[in-house]
C-alpha positions as CSV (number, residue, x, y, z in Angstrom):
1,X,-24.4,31.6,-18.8
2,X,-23.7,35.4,-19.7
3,X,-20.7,37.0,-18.2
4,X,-21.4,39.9,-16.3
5,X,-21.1,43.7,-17.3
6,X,-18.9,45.3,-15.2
7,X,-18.7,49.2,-14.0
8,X,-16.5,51.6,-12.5
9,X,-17.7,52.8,-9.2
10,X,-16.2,56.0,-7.7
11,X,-12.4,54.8,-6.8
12,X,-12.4,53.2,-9.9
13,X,-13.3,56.3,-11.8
14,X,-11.2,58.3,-9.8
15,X,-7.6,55.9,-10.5
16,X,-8.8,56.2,-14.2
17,X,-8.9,59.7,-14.2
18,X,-5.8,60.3,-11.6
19,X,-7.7,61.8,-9.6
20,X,-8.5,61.3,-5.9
21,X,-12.1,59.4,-4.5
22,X,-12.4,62.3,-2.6
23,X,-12.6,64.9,-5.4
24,X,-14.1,62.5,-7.9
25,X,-16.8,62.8,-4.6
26,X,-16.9,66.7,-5.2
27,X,-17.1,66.0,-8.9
28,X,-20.2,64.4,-8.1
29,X,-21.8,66.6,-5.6
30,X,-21.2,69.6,-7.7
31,X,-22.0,67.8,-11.0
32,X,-19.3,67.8,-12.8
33,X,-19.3,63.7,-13.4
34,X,-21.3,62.0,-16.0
35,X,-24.6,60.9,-15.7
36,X,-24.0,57.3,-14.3
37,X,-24.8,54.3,-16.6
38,X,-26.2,52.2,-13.8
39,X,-27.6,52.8,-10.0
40,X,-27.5,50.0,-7.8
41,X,-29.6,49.8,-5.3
42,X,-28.8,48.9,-1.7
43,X,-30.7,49.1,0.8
44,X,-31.5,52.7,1.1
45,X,-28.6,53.6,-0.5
46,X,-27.8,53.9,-4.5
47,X,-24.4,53.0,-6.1
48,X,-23.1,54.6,-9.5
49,X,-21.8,52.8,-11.7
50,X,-19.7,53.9,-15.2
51,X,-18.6,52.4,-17.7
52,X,-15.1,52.6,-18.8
53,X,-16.2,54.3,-22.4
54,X,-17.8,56.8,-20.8
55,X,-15.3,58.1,-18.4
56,X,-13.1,58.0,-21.4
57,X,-15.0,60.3,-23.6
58,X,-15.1,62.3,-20.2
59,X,-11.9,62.3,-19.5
60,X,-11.2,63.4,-23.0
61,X,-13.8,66.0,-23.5
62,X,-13.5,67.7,-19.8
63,X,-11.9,71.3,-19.6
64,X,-8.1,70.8,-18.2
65,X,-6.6,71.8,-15.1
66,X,-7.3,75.5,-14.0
67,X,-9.9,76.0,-16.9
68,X,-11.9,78.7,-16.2
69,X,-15.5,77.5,-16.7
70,X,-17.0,80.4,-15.0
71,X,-15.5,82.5,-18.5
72,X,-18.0,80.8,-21.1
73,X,-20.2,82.6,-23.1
74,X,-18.6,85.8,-21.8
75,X,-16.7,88.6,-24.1
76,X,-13.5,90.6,-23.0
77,X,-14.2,94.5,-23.3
């Protein structure tokens, strides 16, 4: 018998990263998380699921505190 794969849902993530579940929850809703690696459905529901490799490469290629994203692609005067 296989063992099973297992994934981070959004506490998880959120201890990883140091972060609370409630702003890993605005992470989400304002897309700022990673494409999950597995939905589970429930019900009428769906739960997202990471791996722990990708919230690492996440982790270490997201802009840091107080990064102003909103500057990109824009030139100073």
């Amino acid at each position: 018998m296989s063992k099973p794969t297992y994934y981070l849902g959004l506490s998880a993530l959120a201890a990883r990263a140091g972060i609370t579940k409630n702003t890993a929850s605005s992470y989400r809703r304002n897309g700022y998380l990673p494409t999950p690696d597995v939905l589970i459905t429930e019900g009428e529901k769906n739960i997202s699921g990471w791996s722990e490799e990708t919230i690492d490469e996440w982790l270490a290629n997201r802009p840091g505190r107080g990064a102003r994203t909103d500057l990109h692609g824009k030139r100073e005067a």
